[in-house]
N, C-alpha and C positions, 0 to 999 in steps of 0.2 A: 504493500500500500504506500502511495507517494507520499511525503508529507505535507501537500495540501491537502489531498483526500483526508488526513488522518486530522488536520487542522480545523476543517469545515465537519467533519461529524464531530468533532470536540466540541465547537461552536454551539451546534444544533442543540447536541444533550443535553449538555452543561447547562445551556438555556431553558430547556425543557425541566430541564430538575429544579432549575432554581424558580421559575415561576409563580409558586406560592411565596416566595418571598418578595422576589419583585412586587408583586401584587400588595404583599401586606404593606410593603413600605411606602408604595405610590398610595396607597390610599389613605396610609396616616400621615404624612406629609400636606395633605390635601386638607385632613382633620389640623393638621398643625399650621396652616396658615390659614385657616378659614374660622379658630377657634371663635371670634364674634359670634359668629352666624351662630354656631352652633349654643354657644352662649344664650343669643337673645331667643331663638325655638327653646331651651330649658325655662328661661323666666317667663315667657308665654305662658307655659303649663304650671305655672304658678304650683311648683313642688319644689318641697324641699329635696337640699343636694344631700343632706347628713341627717339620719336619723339615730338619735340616744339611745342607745342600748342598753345602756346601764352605769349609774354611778355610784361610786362608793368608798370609801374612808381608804384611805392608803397611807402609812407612816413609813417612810422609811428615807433613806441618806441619797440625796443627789449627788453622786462623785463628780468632783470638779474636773479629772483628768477626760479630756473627751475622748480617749481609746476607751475608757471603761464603760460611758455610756451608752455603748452598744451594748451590753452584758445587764445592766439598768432597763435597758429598752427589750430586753429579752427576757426577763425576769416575770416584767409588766404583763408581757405576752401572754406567758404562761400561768399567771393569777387566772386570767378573763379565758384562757383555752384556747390561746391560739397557738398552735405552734407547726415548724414546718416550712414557715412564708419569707419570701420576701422583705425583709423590712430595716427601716432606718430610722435612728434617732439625732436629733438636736433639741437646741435648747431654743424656744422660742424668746427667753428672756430671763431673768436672773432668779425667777420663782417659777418656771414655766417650762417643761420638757414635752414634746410635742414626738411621739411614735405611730408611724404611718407602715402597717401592715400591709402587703398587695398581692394580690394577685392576678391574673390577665380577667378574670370572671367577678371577682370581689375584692373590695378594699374596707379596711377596718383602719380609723384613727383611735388613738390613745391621746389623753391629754393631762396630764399631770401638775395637779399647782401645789408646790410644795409647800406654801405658807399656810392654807388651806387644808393640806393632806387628803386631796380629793382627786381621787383618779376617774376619768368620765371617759368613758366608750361608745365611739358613732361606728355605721355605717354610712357608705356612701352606697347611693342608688346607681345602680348600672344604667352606663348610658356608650352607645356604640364608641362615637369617637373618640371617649377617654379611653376605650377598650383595645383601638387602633394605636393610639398614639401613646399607650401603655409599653404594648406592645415594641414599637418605635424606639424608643428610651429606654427599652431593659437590656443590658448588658452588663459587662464587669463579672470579673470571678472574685468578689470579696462577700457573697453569700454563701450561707450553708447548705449540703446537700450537695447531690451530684446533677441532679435537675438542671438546678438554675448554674453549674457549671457546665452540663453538655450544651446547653442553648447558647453561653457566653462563645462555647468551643464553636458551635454552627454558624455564628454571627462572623467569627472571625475566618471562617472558611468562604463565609461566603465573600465578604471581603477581598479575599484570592482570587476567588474566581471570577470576580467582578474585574480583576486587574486581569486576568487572563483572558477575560472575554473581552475587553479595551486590543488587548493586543494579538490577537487572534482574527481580530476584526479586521486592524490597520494590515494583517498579513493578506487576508483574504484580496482587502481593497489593493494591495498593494501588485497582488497577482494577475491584475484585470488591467491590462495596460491603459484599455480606451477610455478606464473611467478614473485616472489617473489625476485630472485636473479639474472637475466635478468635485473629486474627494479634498484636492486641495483647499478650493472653497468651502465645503464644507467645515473640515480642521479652520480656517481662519477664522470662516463665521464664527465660531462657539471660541475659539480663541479670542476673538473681538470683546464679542460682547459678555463675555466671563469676564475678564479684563477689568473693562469699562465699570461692571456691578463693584469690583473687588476694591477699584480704585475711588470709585464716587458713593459709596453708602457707608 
């Protein structure tokens, strides 16, 4: 098999496999610059984004080192029964620890006021384009589980092969003599006005 032959079914596959990703990512990009819209359709239906779960007395020591309060914000979890998820803590302000549990289908906040010793637990209501653009934003292998590290591993695959399929492409293009300077144009256009965005925003 020549190696353009072996270059253009590379192409093909590769595309064909990655497709549910292309897909999730062009769609929550689309959620991520359109958040308004989606915004003012939520206040339309005049519902609330966070409903109360449950509150209730919590005594205990906010560590000031912020490596430890992730192990504070895991603790929290698992009082209320969460455990397993995604999640991250800060501190919203000097009496106030704020732990946001996720998952692609449900989200749990935690809210913690130390002065108070009152830890208050919402849900958030599912709504599509948080679920895309949830989606979108989850990466990083600093969670627990092997889960949310094979996704981190596939995110970064896919990455590759998105560089691969850039340069697989320019090989293809490059193989067609007639369409040679067509192609050039093209590379300039998007070299233009990439450019222009990078330097005027």
């Amino acid at each position: 098999m020549k190696l353009s032959d072996l270059n253009r079914r590379a192409h093909l596959y590769l595309g064909l496999a990655l497709l549910p990703w292309l897909f999730m990512y062009g769609m929550s990009s689309f959620a991520i610059a359109h958040n308004a819209f989606f915004e003012a359709l939520d206040k339309a239906k005049n519902q609330a984004m966070w409903t109360l779960r449950e509150e209730r007395t919590y005594e205990v020591v906010v560590p000031e080192d912020p490596e430890q309060l992730r192990e504070f914000g895991r603790a929290a979890l698992k009082l209320v029964g969460i455990e397993g998820t995604n999640f991250g803590a800060y501190r919203q302000g000097p009496d106030q620890v704020n732990i946001y549990s996720y998952t692609f289908l449900h989200s749990t906040q935690l809210k913690y006021f130390a002065r108070e010793k009152k830890l208050r637990v919402e849900d958030r209501r599912f709504r599509w384009d948080q679920f895309l653009t949830g989606m979108h934003a989850r990466g990083g292998f600093e969670q627990d589980g092997w889960l949310p590290t094979a996704w981190a591993v596939v995110v970064d695959l896919f990455c590759v092969v998105i560089l691969f399929w850039i340069g697989s492409g320019i090989y293809m293009w490059w193989s067609i003599r007639q369409h040679r300077e067509w192609g050039w144009v093209a590379i300039a256009g998007g070299l233009v006005s990439f450019g222009l965005f990078v330097v005027l925003l």
